[in-house]
C-alpha positions in Angstrom: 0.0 0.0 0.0 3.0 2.0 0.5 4.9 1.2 -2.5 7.3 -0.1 -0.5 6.0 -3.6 0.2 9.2 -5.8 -0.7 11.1 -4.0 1.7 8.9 -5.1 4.8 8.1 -8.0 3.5 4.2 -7.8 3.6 3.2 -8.2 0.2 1.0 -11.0 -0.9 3.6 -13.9 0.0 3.8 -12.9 3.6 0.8 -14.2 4.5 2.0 -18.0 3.5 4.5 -18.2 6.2 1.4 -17.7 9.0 0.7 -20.5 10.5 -3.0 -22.0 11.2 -4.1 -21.5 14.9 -6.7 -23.6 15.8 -8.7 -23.6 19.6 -7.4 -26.2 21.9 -9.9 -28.8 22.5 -11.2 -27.6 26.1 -11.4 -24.0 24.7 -13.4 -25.2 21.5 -15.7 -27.6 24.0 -16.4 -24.7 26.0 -17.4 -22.0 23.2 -19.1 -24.7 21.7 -21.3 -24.9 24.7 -21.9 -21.4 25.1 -23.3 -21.2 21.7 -25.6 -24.4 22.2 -27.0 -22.5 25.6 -27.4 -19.1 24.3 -29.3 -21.2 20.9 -31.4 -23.2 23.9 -32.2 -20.0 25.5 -33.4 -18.1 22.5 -35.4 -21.1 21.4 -37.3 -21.2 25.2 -37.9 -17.2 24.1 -39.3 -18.3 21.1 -41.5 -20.9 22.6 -43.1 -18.7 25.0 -45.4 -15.9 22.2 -49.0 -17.3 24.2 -48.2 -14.7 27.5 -47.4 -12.0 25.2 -50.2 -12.5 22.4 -53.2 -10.8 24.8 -50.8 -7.9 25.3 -51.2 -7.2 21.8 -54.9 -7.5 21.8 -55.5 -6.0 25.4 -53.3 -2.8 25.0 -55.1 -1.6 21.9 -58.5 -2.1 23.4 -57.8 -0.5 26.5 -56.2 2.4 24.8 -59.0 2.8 22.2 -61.7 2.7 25.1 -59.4 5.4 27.1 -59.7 7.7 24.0 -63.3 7.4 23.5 -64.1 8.3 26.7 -61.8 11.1 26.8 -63.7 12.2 23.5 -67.0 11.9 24.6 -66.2 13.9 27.8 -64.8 16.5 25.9 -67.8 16.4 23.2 -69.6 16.7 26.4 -68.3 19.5 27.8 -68.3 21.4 24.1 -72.1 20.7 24.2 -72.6 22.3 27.9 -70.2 25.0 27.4 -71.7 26.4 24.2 -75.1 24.9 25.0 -76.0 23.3 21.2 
């Protein structure tokens, strides 16, 4: 990148003499684990959508019925204040 690669000797060829490093085997068992337990636990996540699905239908409903009253009261008030 510098022009200068042959003189540092990290052209293209350089990469050749780095040797492979590979995880020792209690090291690749243990990462190994990990992933399987963080897989596990976002499967039992996944399992569990029944608690949350009524959230998404009771939220809605109780916000719609909050903002119908609130516009009846004020429709309300509109109708005593200026006496229609």
């Amino acid at each position: 990148m510098t022009g200068n690669t042959t003189q540092h000797g990290d052209g293209p060829g350089a990469l050749t003499l780095l040797g492979m490093h590979e995880p020792g085997r209690v090291r690749d068992a243990r990462v190994r684990e990990r992933c399987r337990a963080a897989l596990e636990q976002r499967r039992r996540r996944q399992r569990s959508p029944v608690r949350r699905s009524w959230h998404r239908r009771l939220e809605p409903a109780i916000v719609g019925t909050l903002c119908g009253v609130y516009l009846f009261e004020v429709l309300s008030r509109a109708v005593q204040l200026y006496r229609f």
